[in-house]
C-alpha positions in Angstrom: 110.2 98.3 62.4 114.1 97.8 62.8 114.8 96.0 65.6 118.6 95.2 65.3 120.5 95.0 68.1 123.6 97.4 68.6 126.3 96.8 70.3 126.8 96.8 74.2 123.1 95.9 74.7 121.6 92.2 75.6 122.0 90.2 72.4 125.5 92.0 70.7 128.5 92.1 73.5 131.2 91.7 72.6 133.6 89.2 74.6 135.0 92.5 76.6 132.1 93.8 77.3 131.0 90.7 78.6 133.9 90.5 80.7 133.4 94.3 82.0 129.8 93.6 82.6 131.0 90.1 84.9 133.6 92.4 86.4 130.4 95.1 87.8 128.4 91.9 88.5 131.7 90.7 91.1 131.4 94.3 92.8 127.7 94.3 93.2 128.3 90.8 94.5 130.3 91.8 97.2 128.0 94.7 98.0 125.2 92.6 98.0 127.0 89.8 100.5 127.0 87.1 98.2 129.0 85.3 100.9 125.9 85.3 103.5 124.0 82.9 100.6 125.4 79.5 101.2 124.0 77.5 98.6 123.7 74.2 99.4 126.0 71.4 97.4 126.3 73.8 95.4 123.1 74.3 94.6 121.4 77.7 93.9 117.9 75.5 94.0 118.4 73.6 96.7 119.8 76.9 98.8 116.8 78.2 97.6 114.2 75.8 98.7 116.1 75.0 101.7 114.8 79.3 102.7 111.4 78.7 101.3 110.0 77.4 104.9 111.8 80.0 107.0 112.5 84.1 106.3 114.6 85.0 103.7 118.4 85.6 104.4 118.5 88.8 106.5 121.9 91.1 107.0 120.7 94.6 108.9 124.3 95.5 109.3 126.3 98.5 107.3 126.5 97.5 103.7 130.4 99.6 103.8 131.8 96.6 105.1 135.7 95.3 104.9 135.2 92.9 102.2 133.5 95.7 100.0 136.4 98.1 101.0 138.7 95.8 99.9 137.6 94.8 97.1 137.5 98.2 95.8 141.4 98.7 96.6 141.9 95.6 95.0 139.5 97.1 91.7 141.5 100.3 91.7 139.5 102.4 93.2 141.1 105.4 94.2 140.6 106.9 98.0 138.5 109.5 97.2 136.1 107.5 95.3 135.6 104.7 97.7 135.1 107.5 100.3 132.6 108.6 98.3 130.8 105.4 98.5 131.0 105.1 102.3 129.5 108.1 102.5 126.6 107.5 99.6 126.2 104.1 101.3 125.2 106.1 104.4 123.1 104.1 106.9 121.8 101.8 104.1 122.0 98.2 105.1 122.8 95.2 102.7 118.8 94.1 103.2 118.2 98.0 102.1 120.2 97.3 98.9 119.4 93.7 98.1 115.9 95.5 97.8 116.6 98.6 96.5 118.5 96.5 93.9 115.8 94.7 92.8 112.9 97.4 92.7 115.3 99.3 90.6 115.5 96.0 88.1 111.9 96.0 88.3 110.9 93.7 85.0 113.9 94.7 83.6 116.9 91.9 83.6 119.3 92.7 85.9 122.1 92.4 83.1 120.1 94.7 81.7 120.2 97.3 84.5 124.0 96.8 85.1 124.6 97.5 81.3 123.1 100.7 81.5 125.4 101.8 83.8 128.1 100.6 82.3 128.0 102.1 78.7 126.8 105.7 81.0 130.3 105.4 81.8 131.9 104.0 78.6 132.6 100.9 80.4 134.2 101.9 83.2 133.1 99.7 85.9 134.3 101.4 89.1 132.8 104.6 87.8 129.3 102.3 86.6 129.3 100.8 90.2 129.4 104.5 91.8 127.1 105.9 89.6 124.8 102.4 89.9 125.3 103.0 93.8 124.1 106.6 93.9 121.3 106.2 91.7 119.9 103.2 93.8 120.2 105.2 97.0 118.6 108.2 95.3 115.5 105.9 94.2 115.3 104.7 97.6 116.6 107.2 100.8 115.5 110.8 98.4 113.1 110.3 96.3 111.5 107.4 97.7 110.7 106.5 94.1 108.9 102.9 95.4 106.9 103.3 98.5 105.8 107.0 97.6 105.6 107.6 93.6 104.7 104.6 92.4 102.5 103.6 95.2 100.8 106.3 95.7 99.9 108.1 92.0 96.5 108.6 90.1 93.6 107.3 92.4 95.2 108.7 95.9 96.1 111.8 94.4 92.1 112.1 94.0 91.7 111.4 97.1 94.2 113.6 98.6 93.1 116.8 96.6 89.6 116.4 98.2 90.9 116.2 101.7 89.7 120.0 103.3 91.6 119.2 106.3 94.7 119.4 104.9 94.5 122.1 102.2 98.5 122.5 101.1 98.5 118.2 100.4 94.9 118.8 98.6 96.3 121.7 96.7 99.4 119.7 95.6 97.3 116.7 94.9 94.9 118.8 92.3 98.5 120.4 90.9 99.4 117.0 90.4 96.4 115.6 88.4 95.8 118.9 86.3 99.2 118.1 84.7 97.6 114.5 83.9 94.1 116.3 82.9 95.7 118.8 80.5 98.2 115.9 78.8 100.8 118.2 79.6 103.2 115.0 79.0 101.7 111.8 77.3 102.8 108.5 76.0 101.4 107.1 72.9 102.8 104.6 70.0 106.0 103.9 68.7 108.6 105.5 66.8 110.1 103.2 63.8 112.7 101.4 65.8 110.1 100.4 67.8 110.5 102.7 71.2 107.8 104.0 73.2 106.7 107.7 71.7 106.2 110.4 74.8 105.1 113.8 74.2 105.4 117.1 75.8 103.4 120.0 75.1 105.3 122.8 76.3 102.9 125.1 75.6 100.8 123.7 78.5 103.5 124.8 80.7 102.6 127.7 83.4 105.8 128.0 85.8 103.5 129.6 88.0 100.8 127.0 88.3 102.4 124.3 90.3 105.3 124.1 92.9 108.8 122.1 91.5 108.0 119.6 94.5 104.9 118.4 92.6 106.8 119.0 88.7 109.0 116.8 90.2 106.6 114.1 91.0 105.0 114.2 87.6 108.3 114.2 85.9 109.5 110.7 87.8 105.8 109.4 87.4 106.0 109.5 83.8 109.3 107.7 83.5 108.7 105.2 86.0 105.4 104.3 83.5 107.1 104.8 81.1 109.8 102.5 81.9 107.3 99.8 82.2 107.0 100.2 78.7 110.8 99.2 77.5 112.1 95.5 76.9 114.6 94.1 74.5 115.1 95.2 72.1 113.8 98.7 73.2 115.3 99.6 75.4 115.2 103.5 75.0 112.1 106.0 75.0 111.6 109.0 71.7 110.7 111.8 73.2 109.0 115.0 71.4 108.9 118.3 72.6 106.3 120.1 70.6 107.3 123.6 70.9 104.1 124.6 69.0 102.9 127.7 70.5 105.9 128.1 72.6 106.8 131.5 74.3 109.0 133.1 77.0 106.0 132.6 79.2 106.5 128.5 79.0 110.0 128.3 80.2 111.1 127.3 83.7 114.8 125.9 84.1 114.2 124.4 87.2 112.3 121.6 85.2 114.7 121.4 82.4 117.8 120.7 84.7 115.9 118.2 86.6 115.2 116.2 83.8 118.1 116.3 82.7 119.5 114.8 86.0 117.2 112.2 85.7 118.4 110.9 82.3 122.1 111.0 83.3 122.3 110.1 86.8 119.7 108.1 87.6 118.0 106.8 84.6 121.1 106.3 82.3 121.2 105.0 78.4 117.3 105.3 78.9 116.8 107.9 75.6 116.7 107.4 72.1 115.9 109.9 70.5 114.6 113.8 71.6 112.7 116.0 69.0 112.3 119.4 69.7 109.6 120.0 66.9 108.6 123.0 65.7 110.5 125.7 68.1 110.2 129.1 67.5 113.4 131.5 67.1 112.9 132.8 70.7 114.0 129.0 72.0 117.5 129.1 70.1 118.6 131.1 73.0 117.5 129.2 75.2 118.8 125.9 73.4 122.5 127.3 73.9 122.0 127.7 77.8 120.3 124.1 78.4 122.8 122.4 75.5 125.6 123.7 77.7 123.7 121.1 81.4 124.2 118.3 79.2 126.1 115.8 78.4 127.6 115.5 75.0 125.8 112.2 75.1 122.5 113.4 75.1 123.2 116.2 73.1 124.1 113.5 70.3 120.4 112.6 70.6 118.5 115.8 70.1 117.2 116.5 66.9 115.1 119.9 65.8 112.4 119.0 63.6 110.0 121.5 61.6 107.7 119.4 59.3 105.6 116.6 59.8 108.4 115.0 56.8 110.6 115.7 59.7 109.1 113.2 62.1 108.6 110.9 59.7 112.0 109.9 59.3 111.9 108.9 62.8 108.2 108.0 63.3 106.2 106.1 60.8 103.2 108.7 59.2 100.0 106.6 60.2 101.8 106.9 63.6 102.0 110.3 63.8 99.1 111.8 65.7 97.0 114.6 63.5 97.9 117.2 66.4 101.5 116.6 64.8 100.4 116.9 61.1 100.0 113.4 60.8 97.8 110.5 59.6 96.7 109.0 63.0 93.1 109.7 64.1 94.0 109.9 68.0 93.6 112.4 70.1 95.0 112.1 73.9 91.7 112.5 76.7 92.7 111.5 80.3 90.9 108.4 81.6 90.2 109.3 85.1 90.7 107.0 87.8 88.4 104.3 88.9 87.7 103.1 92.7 88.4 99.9 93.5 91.6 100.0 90.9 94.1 99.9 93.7 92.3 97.3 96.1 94.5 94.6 95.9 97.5 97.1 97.5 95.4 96.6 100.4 96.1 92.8 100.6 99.7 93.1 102.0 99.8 89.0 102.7 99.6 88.2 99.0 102.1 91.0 98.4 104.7 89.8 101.2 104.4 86.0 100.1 105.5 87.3 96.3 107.7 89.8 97.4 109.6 86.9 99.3 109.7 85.1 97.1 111.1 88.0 94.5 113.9 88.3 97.1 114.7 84.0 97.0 114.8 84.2 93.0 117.0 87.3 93.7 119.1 85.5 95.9 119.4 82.7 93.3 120.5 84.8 90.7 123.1 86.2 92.9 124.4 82.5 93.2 123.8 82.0 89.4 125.5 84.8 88.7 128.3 84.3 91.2 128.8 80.2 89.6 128.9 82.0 85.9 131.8 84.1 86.4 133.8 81.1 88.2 133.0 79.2 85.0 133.9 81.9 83.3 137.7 82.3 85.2 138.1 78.5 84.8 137.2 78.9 80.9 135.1 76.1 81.5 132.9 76.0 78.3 130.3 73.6 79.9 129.7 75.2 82.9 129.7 78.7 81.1 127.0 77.1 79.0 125.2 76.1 81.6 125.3 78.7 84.1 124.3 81.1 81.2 121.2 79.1 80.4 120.5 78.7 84.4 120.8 82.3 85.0 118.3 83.4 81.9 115.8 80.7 83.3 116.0 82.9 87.1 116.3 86.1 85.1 112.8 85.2 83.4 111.7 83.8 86.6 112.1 87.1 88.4 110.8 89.3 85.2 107.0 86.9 86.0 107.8 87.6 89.4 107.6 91.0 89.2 104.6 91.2 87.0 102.4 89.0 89.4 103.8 91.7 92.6 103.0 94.9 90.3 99.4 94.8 91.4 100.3 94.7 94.8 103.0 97.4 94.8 101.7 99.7 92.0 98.9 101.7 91.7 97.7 102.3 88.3 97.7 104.8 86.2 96.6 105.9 82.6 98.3 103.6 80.5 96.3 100.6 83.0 93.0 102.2 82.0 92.9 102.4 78.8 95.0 99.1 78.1 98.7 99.9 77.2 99.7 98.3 80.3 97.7 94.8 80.8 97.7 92.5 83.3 100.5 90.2 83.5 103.1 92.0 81.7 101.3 92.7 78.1 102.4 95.8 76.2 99.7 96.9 73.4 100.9 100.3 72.2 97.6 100.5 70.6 94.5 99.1 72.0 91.3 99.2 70.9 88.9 102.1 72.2 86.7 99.8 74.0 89.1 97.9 76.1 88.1 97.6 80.1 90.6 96.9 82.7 90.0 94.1 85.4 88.5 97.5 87.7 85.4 98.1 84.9 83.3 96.7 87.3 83.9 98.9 89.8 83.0 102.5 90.1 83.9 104.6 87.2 84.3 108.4 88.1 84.8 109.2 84.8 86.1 107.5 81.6 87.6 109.1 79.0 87.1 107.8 74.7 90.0 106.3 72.7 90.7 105.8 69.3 93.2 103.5 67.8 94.3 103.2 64.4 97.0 100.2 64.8 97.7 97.1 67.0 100.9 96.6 68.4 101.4 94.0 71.5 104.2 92.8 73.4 104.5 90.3 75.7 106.7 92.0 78.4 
């Protein structure tokens, strides 16, 4: 597996990209009202500590504030764009954003995050922090990625779809889990750099089987999981699109366009590599219509593959699954969901006493990461040093952090079940058939049969 580092990605900036990425960090800074964090002495630890007995630092009011205005005058900005960030900013408060901002970072470093954004917009920071900006307020105010996606996924949507006194919700709920059932979209492996593998069996699509409200919902539910997958250095998901058995019948470009959205708006520098394996002459004309959505970006990424000798130059042949024409005895059966699996969502005091404290490590790395750039401006070699190693200590911090709130936010899906996603953080791409997640005790309503071929875990 090649796991070097390219360039503009944790690991391998250069010293202007490191400069661009401190120049976002001062904007969201502002935004973020680093000003309202009085560290004490100094201190980020101290400031911290001094919170840990009382609530955390709370600021309801607009987050489109004069300081933020200004500082985007004195960025550059031009008129229109920084109208356009009043009006994105909307109602949202700083507290909204502050947690916004971190749900989006999820277990990812915030560097990390801010990165993304930045080489999205070939490291353009006014146009990263607009684009950052929309795609936090889209996560929170339209989709309502946190409180409604990811809270509410495999197990609800059970229990929804056998609810008869509310028959459009139970209808969407069943829509919903048939596209799970069928392994109309599944994740499995890695390709030879090392990124999660996800596959999409368009034949499985039937436009008419399920409203775009609920396509929708699957489509952000499997990169949300699938995000839980990525950490340095993979940062990026392969995706293949087996055309196999493909026709007219499949296609639906309400979909297409929304994925597509999702990868350059709001989940930025997030792709690979995309296969479109084995399509049939009848997509080509179809290729030229979507090809013309995206950007050139992506388009860089898309590769047509025919042969299983194809894949292979991107995905290692004992890794390929034998529906694929490879070597890998695996075959992809839903594990259904098991009762009890979301009880400790129901504990909400454990949940608010970690989720505080996610917010007081976010705080300090605000202050970390506010002391690093003065050290920086002062060319101050010590204090760069040390506010570096400071802020990768609170950057860790809040990456366990979020690991011991996932129970409590999260409820779980496939990829808990059958052990890709273990407790604590642990990644195994391929786990052994007769793993049993911490709900085996409970209730199962049904459990589906794995096979695994190879063992690959990462500590996340």
């Amino acid at each position: 597996m090649t796991t070097n580092v390219p360039s503009g990605f944790i690991g391998n900036l250069s010293q202007d990209q490191e400069a661009k990425l401190q120049q976002l960090w001062s904007l969201v800074l502002t935004l973020l009202d680093i000003q309202s964090l009085q560290p004490q002495n100094g201190d980020p630890v101290q400031s911290s500590l001094a919170r840990a007995d009382t609530a955390v630092s709370a600021n309801s009011g607009t987050a489109f504030t004069d300081d933020l205005s200004q500082v985007l005058r004195d960025s550059g900005m031009t008129p229109a764009e920084i109208k356009a960030i009043r009006d994105n900013l909307g109602h949202s408060s700083i507290d909204d954003l502050r947690s916004g901002f971190l749900y989006t970072s999820k277990h990812d470093s915030p560097d990390v995050l801010l990165l993304r954004f930045l080489r999205a917009r070939k490291w353009d920071v006014n146009k990263a922090f607009g684009m950052m900006l929309r795609a936090i307020v889209w996560r929170v105010h339209e989709q309502h990625v946190d409180d409604q996606v990811i809270a509410n996924p495999e197990l609800n949507a059970v229990a929804t779809s056998q609810n008869t006194a509310n028959p459009p919700a139970a209808k969407a709920a069943k829509d919903f889990l048939e596209q799970l059932r069928m392994g109309k979209c599944y994740m499995h492996g890695t390709d030879r750099q090392g990124r999660p593998v996800l596959v999409v069996r368009v034949r499985l699509h039937q436009p008419s089987k399920q409203s775009e409200e609920v396509l929708n919902r699957f489509i952000l539910h499997t990169i949300e999981t699938a995000r839980l997958l990525l950490a340095p250095p993979s940062e990026t998901v392969t995706i293949i699109f087996d055309m196999t058995g493909f026709g007219l019948s499949n296609m639906e470009y309400a979909p297409v366009k929304f994925i597509i959205k999702c990868f350059e708006e709001n989940y930025p520098e997030s792709l690979g590599n995309m296969l479109i394996h084995n399509a049939p002459w009848v997509f080509s004309g179809i290729w030229k219509v979507i090809k013309g959505w995206m950007d050139p970006v992506i388009v860089s990424k898309v590769q047509f593959t025919n042969k299983v000798s194809d894949l292979e130059k991107f995905i290692a042949p004992d890794q390929i699954m034998k529906e694929l024409k490879g070597k890998e005895d695996w075959t992809y059966s839903f594990a259904e969901p098991v009762e009890g699996e979301n009880d400790r969502m129901a504990d909400t005091e454990t949940r608010d006493r970690i989720y505080n404290d996610r917010l007081r490590i976010g705080e300090d790395l605000l202050l970390r990461t506010s002391a690093w750039i003065t050290a920086s401006e002062q060319k101050d070699r010590d204090s760069i040093a040390a506010t570096k190693n400071l802020r990768a200590q609170t950057i860790e911090s809040l990456r366990q952090n979020y690991w011991q709130l996932d129970p409590y936010v999260r409820g779980r899906t496939y990829l808990d079940r059958v052990g890709v996603i273990q407790e604590g953080g642990t990644i195994d791409f391929y786990p052994s058939p007769n793993f049993r997640s911490n709900s085996a005790t409970a209730k199962t309503l049904e459990v589906g049969h794995f096979e695994r071929t190879q063992l690959k875990v990462v500590d996340l």
